[in-house]
C-alpha positions in Angstrom: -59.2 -13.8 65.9 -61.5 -10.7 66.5 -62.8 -8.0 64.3 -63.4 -4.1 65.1 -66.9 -3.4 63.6 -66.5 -0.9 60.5 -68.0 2.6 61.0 -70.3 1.8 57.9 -71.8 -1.8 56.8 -74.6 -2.2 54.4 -77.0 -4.3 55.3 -77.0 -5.5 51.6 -74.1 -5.6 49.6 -72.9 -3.0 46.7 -75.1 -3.6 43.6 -72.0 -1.3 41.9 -68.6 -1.1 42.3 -65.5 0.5 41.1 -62.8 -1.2 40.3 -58.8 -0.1 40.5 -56.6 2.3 42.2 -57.2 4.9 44.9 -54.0 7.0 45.5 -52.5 10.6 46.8 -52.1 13.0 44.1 -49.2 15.7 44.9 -49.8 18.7 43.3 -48.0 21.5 43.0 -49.4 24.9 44.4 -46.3 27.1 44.7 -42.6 27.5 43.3 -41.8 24.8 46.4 -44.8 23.7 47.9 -46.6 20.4 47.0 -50.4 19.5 48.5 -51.5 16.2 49.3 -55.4 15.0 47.8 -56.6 11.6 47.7 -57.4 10.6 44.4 -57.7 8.0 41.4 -60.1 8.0 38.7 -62.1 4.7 39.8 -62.2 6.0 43.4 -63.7 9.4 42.9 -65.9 7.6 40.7 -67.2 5.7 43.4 -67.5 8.5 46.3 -69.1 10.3 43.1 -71.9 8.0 42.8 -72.0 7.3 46.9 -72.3 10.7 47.2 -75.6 11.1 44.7 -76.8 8.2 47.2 -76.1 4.9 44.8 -75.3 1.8 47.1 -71.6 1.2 45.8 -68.3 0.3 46.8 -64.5 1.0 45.6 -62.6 -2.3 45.3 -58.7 -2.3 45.6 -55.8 -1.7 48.0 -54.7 0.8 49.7 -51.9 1.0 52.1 -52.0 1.1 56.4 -49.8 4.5 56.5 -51.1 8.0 57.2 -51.9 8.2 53.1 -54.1 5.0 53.0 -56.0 6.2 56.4 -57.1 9.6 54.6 -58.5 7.3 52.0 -60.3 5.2 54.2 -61.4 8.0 56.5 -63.1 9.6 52.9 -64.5 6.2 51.9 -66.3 6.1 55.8 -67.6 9.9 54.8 -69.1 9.1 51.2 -70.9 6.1 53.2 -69.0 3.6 50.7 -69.2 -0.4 51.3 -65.8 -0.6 53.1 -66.1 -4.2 52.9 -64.5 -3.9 49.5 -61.5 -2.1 50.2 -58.6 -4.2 51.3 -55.2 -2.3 53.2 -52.1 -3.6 52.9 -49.0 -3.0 55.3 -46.9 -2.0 51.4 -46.1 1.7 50.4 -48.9 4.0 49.3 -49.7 4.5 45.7 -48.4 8.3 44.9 -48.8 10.6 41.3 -47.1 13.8 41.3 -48.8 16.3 39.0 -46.2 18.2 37.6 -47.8 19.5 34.3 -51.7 20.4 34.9 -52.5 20.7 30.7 -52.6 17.9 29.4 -51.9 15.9 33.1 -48.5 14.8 33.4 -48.3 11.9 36.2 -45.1 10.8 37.8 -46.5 7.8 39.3 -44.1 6.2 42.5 -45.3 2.9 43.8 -43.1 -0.3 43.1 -45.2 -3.1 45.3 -47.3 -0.4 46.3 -50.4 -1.7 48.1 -52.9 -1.1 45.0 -51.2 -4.1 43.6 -52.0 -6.7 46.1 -56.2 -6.6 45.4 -57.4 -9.8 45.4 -61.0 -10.3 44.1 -61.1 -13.6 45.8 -60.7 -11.9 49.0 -64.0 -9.7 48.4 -67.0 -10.2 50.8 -68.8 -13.5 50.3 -71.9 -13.3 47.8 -70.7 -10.0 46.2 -70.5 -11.9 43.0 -74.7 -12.3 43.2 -75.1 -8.6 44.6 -73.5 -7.0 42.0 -75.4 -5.3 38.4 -73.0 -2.8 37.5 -68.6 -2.8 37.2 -66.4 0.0 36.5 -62.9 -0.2 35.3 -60.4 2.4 34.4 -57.4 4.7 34.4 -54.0 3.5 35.3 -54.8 0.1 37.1 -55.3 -1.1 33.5 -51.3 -0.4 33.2 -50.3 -2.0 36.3 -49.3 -5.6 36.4 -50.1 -7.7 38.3 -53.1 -5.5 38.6 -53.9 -4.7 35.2 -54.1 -8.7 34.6 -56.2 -9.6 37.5 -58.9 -6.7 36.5 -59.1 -7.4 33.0 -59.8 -11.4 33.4 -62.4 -10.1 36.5 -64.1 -7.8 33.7 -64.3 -10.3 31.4 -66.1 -12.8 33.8 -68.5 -10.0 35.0 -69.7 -9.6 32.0 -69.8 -13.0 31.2 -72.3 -12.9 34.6 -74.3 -10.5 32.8 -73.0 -7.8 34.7 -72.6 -4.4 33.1 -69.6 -2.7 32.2 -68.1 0.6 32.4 -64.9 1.4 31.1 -63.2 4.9 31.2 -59.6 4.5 29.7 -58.7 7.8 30.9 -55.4 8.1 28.9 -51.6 8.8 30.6 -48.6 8.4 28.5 -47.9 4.6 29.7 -50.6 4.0 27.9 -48.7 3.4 24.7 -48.4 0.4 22.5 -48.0 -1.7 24.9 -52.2 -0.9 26.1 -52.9 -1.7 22.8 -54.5 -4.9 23.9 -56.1 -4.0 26.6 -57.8 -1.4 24.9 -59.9 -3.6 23.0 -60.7 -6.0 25.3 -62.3 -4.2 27.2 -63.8 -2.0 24.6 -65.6 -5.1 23.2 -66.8 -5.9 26.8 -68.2 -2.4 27.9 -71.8 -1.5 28.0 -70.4 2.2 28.8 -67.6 3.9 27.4 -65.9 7.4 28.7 -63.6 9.2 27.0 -62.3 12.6 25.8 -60.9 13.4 22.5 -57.6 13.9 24.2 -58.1 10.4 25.6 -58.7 9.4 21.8 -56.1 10.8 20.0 -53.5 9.6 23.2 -55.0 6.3 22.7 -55.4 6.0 19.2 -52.0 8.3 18.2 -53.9 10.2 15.7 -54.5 13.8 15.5 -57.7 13.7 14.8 -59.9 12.1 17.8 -62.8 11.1 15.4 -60.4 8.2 13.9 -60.6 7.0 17.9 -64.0 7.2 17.7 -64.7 5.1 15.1 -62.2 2.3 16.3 -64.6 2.0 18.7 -68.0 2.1 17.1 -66.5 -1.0 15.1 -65.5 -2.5 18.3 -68.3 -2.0 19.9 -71.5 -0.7 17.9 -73.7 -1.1 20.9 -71.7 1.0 23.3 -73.4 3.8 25.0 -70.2 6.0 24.5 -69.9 9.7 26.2 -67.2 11.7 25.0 -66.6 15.0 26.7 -65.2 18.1 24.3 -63.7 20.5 26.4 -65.2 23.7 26.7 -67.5 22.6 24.0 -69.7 20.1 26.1 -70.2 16.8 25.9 -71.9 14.1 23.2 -73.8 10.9 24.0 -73.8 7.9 21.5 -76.7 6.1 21.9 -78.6 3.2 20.9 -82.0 5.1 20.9 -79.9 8.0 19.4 -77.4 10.6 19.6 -77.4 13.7 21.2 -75.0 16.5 22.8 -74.6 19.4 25.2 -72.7 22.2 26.2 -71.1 22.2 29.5 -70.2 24.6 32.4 -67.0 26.8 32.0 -64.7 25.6 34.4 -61.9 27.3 36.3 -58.8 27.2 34.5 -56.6 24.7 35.4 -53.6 26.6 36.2 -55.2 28.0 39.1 -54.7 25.5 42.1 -58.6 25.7 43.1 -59.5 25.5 39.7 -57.2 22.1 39.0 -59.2 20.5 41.8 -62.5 21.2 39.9 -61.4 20.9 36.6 -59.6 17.0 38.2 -63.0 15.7 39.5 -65.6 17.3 36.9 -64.6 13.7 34.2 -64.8 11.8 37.2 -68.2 13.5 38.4 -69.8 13.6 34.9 -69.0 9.5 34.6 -70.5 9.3 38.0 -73.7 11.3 37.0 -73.9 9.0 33.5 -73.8 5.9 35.6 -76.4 7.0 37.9 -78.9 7.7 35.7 -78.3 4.4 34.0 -78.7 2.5 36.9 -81.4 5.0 38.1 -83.9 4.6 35.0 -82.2 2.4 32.4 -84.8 2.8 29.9 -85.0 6.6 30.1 -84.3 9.0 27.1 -80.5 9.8 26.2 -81.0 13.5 27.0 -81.7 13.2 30.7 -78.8 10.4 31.4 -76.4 13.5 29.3 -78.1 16.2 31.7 -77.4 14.1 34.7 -73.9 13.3 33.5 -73.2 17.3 32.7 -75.1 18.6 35.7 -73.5 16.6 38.0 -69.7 17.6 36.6 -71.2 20.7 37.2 -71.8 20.3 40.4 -68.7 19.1 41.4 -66.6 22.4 40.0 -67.6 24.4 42.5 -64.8 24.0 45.0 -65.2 20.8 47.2 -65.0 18.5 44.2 -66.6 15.3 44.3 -67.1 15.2 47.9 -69.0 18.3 47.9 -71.7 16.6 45.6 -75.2 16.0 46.5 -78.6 14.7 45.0 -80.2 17.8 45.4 -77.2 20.1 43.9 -77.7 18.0 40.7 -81.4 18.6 41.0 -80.9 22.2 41.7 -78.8 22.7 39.0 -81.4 20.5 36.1 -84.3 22.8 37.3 -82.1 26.1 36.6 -81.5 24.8 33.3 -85.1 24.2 32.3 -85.8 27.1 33.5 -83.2 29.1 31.7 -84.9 27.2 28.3 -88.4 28.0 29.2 -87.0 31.9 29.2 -85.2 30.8 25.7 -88.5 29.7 24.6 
């Protein structure tokens, strides 16, 4: 048996990798019309971080049709390890966005390729390679999936690999997730949520009762919970602090959805990489990476359009806008 070379293999192996689904969103963009973009939360995370030039890797299926190929083709473009994603000849993974505010999913994929991951089948040694995990969104609901991940997180961290968990909250979520919730809460060195995701998850109308489920859960949790239009906070260990964020487009507007889709994706991204960049720096600069870099991924080509330098750019007009302030 012979194998083509991939168009991209790392010397090394991935140091971080994201865990779960990559699928095709459908979203609506006229009374009739419907436009394909691949997506899923642990994905974009991924190309995120790949993009800001983090040596990483999405780990999962994805199918062998024309749907799975576009996600492959955009894993060889954000220079991702593709020895980590696995394609199987089972029907793509598909969520239909039919309400933008809050997101309402219709998700179609019984024994959809996502399904089939197997860690065991990962690239030899990856195990050793590895520093950082991330683990989220809907492949937590998934079984046999949802399973599979959750023991793998547990054993990572058991490795003394560090965890990132970003629930990111969809009405199957109920109940049910309960569970799940709080294992991997208790497990995750970094936690991302909104206070939508908080008061979904929690079923409470006021998102600070979610937030202090899991400060009891996990005291030690760097936790970044993004407000809206009102910014973003960082929970520390060295301490506290917050920011406001960029107006976004409105969501309504089909350009706008795309930015306002892949800005919680890009600011989990930006988070993580200044983490793993400087892991003993302040908690101000890893929230100004985090918000600069959802920033910089709302200006139209999402979070394949993100650079290093953008981020940079975008950091050195804010201190310059404070020195004015000053």
């Amino acid at each position: 048996m012979t194998f083509a070379p991939t168009p991209v293999l790392h010397a090394d192996l991935a140091n971080f990798v994201c865990f779960g689904e990559a699928l095709t969103e459908m979203r609506r963009v006229g009374p009739s019309e419907w436009r394909s973009y691949c997506g899923g939360s642990p994905w974009k995370v991924a190309i995120a971080t790949a993009r800001l030039g983090q040596l990483g890797a999405f780990a999962g299926g994805i199918s062998k049709d024309a749907f799975g190929q576009e996600l492959w083709q955009c894993s060889v473009d954000a220079a991702l390890d593709l020895r980590f994603i696995q394609q199987f000849a089972r029907a793509p993974l598909m969520a239909f966005l039919h309400d933008p505010v809050p997101p309402s999913y219709l998700y179609v994929g019984d024994d959809s390729a996502d399904l089939h991951f197997r860690p065991h089948a990962l690239p030899a040694g990856w195990r050793h390679a590895l520093r950082w995990a991330h683990f989220g969104s809907i492949s937590l609901t998934r079984e046999p999936l949802a399973a599979r991940l959750v023991a793998l997180a547990e054993s990572l961290k058991d490795d003394g690999v560090r965890i990132s968990y970003d629930p990111l909250y969809r009405l199957s979520m109920d109940s049910r997730y309960d569970r799940t919730l709080e294992r991997m809460c208790k497990i995750a060195d970094v936690i991302q949520v909104s206070e939508d995701d908080l008061c979904g998850l929690f079923r409470c109308r006021d998102y600070h009762l979610g937030l202090g489920q899991l400060a009891a859960w996990n005291p030690k949790a760097v936790v970044l919970l993004t407000l809206r239009e009102r910014g973003a906070q960082l929970f520390h260990p060295k301490g506290d602090v917050s920011a406001t964020g960029p107006k976004l487009p409105p969501p309504t507007d089909p350009g706008g959805l795309v930015d306002w889709m892949d800005a919680g994706d890009a600011t989990t991204a930006g988070l993580l990489f200044s983490l793993m960049r400087t892991p003993d720096g302040e908690p101000e600069e890893h929230l100004r990476w985090a918000m600069a870099t959802g920033a910089a991924a709302s200006d139209g080509q999402g979070v394949h359009g993100l650079t290093y330098r953008r981020v940079e750019d975008l950091l050195e007009q804010v201190q310059v806008a404070r020195a004015e302030l000053a």
